[in-house]
KOLSEFI-278685 format. One line per 10 residues: their letters; for each residue x, y negated, z negated of N, C-alpha, C. Coordinates in Angstrom, 3 decimals, always signed. Atoms other than C-alpha are relative to their C-alpha. Example, Ala and Ser with C-alpha at 12.3 -4.5 7.8 and 13.67 -1.06 7.14 Angstrom:
as	+0.890 +1.190 +0.000 +12.300 +4.500 -7.800 +0.900 -1.200 +0.000; -0.820 +1.190 +0.060 +13.670 +1.060 -7.140 -0.770 -1.090 -0.730
This chain:
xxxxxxxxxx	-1.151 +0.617 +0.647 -11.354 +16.248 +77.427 -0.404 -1.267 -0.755; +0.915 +1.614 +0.935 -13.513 +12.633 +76.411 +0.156 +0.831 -0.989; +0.809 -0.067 +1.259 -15.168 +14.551 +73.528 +1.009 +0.542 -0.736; -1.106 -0.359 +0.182 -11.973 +16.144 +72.844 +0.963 -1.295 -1.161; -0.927 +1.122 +0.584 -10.236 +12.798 +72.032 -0.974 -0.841 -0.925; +0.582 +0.367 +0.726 -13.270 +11.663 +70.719 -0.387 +0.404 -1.287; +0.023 -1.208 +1.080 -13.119 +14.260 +67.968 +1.156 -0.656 -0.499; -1.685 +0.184 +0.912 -9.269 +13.269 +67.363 -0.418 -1.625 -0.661; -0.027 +1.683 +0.005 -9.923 +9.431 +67.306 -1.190 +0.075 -1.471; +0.704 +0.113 +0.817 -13.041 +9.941 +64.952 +1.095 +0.953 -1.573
xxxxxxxxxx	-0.766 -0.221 +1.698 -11.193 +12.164 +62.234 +1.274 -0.746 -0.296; -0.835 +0.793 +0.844 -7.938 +9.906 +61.990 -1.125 -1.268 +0.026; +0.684 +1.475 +0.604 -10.812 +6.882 +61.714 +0.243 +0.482 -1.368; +0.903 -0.522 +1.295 -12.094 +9.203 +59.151 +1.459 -0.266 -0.960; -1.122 -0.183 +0.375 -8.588 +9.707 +57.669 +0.197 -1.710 -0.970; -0.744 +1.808 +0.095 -7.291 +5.850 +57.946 -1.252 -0.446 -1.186; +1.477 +0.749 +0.771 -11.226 +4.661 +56.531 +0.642 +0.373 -1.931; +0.251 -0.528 +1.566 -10.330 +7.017 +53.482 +0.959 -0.559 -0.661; -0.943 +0.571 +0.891 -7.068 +5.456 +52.620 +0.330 -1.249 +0.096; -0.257 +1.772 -0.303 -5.906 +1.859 +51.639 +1.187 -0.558 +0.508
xxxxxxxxxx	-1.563 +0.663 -0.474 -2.738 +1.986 +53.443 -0.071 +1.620 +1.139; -0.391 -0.695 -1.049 -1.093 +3.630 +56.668 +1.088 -0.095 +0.091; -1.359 +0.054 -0.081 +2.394 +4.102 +57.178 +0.555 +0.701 +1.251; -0.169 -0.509 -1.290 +3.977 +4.670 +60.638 +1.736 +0.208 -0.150; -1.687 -0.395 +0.419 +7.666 +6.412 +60.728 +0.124 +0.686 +1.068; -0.287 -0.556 -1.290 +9.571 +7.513 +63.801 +1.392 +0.794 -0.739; -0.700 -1.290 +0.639 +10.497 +11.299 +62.828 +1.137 +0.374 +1.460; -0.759 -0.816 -1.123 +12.479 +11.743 +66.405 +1.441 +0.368 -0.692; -0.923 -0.490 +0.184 +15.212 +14.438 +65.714 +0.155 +0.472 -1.636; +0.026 -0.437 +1.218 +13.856 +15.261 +62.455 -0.311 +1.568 +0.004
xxxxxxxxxx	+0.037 -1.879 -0.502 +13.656 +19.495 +62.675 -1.616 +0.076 -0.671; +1.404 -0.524 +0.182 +10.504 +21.368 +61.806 +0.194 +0.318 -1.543; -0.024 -0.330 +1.003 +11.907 +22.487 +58.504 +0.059 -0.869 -1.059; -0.685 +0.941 +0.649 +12.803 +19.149 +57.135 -1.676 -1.143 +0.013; +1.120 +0.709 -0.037 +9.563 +17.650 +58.517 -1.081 +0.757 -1.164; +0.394 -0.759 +1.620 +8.077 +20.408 +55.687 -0.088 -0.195 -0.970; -0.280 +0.033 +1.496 +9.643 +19.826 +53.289 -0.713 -1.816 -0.075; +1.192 +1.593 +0.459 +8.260 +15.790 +53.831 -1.083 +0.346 -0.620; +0.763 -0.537 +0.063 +5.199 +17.099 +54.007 -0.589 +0.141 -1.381; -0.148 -0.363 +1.089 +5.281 +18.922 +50.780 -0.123 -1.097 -1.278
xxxxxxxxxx	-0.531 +1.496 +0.818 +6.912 +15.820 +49.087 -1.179 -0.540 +0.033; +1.103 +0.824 -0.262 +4.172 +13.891 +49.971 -1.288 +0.240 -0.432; +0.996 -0.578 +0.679 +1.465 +16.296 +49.185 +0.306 -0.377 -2.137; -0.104 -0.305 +1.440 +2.644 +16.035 +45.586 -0.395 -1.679 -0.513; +0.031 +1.742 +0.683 +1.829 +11.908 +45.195 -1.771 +0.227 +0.923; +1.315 +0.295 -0.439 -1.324 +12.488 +46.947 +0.023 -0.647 +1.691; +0.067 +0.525 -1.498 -0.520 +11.484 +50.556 +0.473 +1.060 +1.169; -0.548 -1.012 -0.893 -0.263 +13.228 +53.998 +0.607 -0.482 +1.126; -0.564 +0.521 -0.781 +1.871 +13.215 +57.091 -0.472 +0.628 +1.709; +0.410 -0.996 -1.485 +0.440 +13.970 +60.640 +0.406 -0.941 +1.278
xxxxxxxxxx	-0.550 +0.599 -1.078 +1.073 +13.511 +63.755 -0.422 +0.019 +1.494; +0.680 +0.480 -0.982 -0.969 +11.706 +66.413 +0.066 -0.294 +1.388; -0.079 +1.139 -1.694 -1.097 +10.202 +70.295 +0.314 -1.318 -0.480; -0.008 +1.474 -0.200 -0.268 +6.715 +70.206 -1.009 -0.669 +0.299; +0.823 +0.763 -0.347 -2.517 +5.849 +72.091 -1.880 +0.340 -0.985; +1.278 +0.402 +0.719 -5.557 +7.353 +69.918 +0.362 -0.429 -1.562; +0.388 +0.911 +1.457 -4.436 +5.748 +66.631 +0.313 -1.288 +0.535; +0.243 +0.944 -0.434 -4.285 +2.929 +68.446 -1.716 -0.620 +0.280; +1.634 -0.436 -0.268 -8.212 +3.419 +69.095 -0.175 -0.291 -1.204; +0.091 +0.108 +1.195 -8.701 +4.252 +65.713 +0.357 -1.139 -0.746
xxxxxxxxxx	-0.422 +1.075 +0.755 -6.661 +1.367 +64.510 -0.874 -1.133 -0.053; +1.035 +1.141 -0.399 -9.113 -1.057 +66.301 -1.136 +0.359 -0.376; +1.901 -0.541 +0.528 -12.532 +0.920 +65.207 +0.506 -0.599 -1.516; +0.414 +0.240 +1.490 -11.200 +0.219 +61.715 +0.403 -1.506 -0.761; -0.366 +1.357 -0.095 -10.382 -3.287 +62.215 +1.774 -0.126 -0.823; -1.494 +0.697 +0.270 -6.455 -3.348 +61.583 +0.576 -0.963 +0.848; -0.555 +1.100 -0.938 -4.029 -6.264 +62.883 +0.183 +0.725 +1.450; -0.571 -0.331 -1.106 -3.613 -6.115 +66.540 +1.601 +0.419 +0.203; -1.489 -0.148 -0.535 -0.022 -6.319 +66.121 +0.679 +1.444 -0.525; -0.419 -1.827 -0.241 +0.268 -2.614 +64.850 -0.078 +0.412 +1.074
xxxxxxxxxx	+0.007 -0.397 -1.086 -0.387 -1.885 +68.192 +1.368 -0.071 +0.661; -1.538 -0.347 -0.048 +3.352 -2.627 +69.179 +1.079 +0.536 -0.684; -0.972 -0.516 +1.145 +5.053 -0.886 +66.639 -0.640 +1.779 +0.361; +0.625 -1.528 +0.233 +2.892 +2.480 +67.884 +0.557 +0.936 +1.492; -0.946 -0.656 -0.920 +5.820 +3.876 +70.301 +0.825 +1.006 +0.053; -0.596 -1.009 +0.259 +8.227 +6.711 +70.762 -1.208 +1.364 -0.856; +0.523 -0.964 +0.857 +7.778 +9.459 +68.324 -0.763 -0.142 -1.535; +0.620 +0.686 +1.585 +5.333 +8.251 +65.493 -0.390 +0.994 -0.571; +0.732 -0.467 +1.013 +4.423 +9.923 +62.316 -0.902 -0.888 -0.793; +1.162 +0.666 +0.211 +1.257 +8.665 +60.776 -0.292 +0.588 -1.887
xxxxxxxxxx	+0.319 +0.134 +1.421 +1.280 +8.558 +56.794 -1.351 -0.655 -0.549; +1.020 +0.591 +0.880 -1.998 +8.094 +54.741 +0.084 +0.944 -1.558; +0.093 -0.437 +1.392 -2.960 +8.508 +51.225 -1.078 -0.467 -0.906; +0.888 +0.211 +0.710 -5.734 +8.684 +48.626 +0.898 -0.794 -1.466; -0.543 +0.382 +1.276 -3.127 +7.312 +45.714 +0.354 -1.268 +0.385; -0.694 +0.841 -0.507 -0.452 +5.082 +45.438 +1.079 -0.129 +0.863; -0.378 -0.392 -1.092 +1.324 +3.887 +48.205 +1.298 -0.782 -0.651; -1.713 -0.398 +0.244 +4.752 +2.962 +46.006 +0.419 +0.978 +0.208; -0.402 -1.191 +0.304 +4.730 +6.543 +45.165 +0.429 +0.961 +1.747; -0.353 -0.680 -1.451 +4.412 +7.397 +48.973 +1.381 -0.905 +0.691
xxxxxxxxxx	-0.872 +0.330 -0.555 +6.473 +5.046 +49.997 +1.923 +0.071 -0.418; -0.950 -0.784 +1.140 +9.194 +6.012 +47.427 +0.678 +1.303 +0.432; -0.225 -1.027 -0.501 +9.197 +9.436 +48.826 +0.487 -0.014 +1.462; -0.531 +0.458 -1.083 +9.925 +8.153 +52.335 +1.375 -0.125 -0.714; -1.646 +0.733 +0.528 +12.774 +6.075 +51.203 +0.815 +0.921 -0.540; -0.981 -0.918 +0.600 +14.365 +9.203 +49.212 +0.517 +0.759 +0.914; -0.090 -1.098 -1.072 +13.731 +11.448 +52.272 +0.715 -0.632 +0.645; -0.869 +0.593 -1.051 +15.393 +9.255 +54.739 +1.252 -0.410 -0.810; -0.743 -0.359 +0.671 +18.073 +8.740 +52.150 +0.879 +1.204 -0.303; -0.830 -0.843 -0.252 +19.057 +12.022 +52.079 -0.003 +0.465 +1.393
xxxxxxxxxx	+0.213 -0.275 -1.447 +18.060 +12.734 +55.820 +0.453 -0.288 +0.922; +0.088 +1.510 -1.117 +18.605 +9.637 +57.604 -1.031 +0.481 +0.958; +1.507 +0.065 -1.046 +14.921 +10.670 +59.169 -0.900 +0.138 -1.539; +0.610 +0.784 -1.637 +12.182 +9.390 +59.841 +0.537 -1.145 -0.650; -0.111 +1.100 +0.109 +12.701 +5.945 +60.004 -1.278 -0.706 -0.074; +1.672 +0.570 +0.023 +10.129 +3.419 +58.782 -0.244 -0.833 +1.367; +0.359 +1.074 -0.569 +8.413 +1.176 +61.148 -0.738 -0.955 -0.235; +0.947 +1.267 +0.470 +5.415 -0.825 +59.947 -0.844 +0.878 -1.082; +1.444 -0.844 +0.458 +2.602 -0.107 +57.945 -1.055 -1.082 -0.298; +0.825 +1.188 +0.028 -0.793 -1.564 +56.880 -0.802 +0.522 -1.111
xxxxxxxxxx	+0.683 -0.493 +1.104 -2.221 -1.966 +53.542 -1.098 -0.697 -0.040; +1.111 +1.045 +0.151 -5.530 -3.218 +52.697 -0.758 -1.156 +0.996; +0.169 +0.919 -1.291 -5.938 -4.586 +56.459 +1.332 -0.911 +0.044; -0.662 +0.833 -0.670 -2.638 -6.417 +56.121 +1.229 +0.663 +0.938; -0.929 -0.818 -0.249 +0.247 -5.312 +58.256 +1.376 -0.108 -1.135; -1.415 +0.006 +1.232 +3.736 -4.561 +56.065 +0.877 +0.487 +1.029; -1.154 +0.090 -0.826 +7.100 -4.872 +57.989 +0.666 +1.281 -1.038; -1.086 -0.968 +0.674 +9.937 -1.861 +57.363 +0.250 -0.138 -1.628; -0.376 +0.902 +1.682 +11.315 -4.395 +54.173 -0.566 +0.171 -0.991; +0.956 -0.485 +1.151 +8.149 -4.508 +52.559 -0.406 +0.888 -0.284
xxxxxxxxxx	-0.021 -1.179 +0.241 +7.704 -1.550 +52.560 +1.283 +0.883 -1.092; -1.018 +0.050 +0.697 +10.902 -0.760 +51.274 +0.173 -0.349 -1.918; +0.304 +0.520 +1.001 +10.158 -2.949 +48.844 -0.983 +0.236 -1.494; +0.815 -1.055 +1.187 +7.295 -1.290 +47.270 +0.227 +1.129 -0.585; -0.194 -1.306 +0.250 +9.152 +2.030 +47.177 +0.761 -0.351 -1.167; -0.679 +0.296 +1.337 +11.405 -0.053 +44.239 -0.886 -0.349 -0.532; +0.823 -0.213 +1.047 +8.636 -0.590 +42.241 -0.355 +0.756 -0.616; +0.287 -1.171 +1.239 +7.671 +1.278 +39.232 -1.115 +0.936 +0.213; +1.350 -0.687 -0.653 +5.105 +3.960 +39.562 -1.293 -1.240 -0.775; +0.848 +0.777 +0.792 +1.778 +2.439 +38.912 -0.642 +0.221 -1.649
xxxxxxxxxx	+0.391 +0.099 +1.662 +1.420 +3.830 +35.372 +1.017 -0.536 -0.511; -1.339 +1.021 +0.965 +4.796 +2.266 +34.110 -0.570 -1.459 +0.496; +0.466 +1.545 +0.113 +3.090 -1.062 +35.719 -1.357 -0.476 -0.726; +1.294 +0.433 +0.897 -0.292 -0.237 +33.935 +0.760 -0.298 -1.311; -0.787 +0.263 +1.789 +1.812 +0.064 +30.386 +0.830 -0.899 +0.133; -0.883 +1.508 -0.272 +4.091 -3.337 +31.603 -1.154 -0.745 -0.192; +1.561 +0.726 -0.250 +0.502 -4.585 +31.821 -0.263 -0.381 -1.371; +0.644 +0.120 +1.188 -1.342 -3.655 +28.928 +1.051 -0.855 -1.429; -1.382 +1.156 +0.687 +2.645 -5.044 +26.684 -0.622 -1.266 -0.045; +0.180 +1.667 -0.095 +1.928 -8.266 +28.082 -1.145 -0.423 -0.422
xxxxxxxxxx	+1.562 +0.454 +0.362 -2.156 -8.316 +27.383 +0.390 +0.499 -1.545; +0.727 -0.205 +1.751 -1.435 -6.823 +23.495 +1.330 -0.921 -0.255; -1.208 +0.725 +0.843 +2.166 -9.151 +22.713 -0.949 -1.279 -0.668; +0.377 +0.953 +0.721 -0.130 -12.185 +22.220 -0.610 +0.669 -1.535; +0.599 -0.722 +1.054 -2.321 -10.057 +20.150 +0.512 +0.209 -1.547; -0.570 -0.248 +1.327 +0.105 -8.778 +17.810 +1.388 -0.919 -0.323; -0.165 +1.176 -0.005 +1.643 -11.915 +17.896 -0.471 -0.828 -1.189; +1.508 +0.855 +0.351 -1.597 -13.609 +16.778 +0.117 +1.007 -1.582; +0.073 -0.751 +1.636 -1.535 -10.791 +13.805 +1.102 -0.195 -1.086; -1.212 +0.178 +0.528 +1.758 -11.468 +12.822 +0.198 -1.438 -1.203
xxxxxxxxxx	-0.045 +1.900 +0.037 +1.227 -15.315 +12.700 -1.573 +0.072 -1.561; +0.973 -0.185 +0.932 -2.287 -14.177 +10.600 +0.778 +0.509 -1.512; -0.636 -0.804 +1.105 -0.211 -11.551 +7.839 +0.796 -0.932 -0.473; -0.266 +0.572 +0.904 +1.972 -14.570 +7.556 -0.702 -0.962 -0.945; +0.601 +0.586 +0.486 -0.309 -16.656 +6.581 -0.803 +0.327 -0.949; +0.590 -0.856 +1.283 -2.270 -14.705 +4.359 +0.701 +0.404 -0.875; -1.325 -0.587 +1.320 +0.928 -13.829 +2.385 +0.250 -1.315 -0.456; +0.201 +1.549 +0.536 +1.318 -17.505 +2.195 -0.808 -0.266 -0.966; +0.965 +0.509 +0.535 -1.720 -18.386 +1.020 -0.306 +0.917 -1.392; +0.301 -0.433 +1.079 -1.597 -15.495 -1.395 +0.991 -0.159 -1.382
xxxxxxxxxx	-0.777 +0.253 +0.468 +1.673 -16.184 -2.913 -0.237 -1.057 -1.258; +0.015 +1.006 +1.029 +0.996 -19.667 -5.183 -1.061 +0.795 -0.903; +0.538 -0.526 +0.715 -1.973 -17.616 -6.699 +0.393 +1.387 -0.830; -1.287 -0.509 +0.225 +0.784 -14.906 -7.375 +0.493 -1.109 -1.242; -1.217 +0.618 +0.930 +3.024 -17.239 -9.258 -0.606 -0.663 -0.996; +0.844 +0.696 +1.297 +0.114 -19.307 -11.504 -0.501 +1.417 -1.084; +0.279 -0.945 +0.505 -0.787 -15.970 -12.814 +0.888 +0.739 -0.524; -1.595 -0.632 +1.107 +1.522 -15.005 -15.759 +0.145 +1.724 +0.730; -0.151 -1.244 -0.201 +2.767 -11.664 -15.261 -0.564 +1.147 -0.557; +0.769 -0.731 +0.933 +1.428 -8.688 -16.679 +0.475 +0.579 -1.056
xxxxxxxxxx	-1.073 -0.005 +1.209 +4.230 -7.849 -19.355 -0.591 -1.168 -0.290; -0.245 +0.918 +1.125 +3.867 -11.259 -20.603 -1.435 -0.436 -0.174; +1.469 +0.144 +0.728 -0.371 -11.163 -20.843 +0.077 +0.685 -1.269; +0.207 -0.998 +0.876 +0.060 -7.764 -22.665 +1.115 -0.221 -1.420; -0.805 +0.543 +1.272 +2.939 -9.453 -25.269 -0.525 -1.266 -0.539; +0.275 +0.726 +0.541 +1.329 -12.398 -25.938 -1.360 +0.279 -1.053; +0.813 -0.367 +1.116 -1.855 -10.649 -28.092 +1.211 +0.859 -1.079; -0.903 -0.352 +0.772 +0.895 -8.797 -29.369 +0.685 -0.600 -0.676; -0.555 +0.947 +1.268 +2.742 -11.769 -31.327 -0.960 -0.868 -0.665; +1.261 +0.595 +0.962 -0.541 -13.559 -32.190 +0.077 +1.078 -1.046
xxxxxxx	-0.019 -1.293 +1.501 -1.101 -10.303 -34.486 +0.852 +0.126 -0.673; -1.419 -0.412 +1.310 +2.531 -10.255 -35.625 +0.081 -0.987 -0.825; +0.000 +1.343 +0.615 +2.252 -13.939 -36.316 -0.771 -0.117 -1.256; +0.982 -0.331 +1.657 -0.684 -13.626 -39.152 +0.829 +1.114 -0.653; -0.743 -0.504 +0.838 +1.075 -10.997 -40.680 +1.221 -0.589 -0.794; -1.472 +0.483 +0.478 +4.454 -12.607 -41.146 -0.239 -1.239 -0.999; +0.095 +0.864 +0.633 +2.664 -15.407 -42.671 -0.370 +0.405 -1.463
């Protein structure tokens, strides 16, 4: 039975190691068909939902150096969320599911080694996916830019303008050899 648990404990390390966030949700009274369809959901942003001992992702939690204080939040009936993407997009999909569900419920999670309370969590699921925040991004890095071009085109229209206006027109270059010549004649 050791090598047993030592098998489980090493592949959610493996699991947790691979992703930059964990998400813990207590599915009690959520059915088998509904826990599926999560599942599913989840598969489609790049994240999965399984479901562990307590006590060995608790193990795991400590081999991979997370806060101690996930360790009280790892009670009842836990589901154990990870993901190779982003974890708005997962956490997004929570929040819809329990929205129409009212299951699972969040409990904690931990991104990047920090822990994240229910809220924040929450919180990230209203954020934009991360390509509407890459293109909010890149806006803000090109506005100076074309800004800066704007501020250039006027200035160059400026500056071309007075050399514009000293320079007769071109009707009145092409009429003025034209009355010199009429002028000797008439005389």
């Amino acid at each position: 039975m050791k090598a047993e648990k030592t098998l489980l404990i090493d592949d959610l390390l493996r699991r947790v190691n691979a992703s930059p966030f964990l998400l813990v949700v207590d599915y009690t009274g959520l059915k088998v068909d509904k826990f599926a369809e999560l599942r599913k959901r989840l598969t489609g942003v790049g994240a999965e939902i399984h479901v562990f001992k307590n006590n060995l992702v608790k193990k795991a939690a400590e081999k991979a150096g997370y806060p101690g204080e996930l360790g009280a939040h790892l009670t009842g009936q836990s589901a154990y969320v990870t993901g190779v993407k982003d974890i708005c997009a997962t956490a997004k999909i929570l929040k819809n599911f329990t929205a129409e569900f009212e299951k699972p419920v969040m409990k904690v999670g931990v991104l990047e080694g920090s822990l994240l309370d229910a809220a924040t969590i929450k919180t990230l699921a209203d954020l934009p996916s991360r390509e509407v925040l890459l293109s909010q991004l890149l806006g803000v890095l090109q506005a100076p830019a074309s800004a800066l071009a704007r501020v250039l085109k006027a200035k160059a229209d400026l500056d071309g303008a007075p050399a514009e206006a000293e320079a007769p027109p071109a009707a009145e270059v092409e009429a003025a050899p034209a009355e010199a010549a009429a002028e000797p004649a008439a005389a």
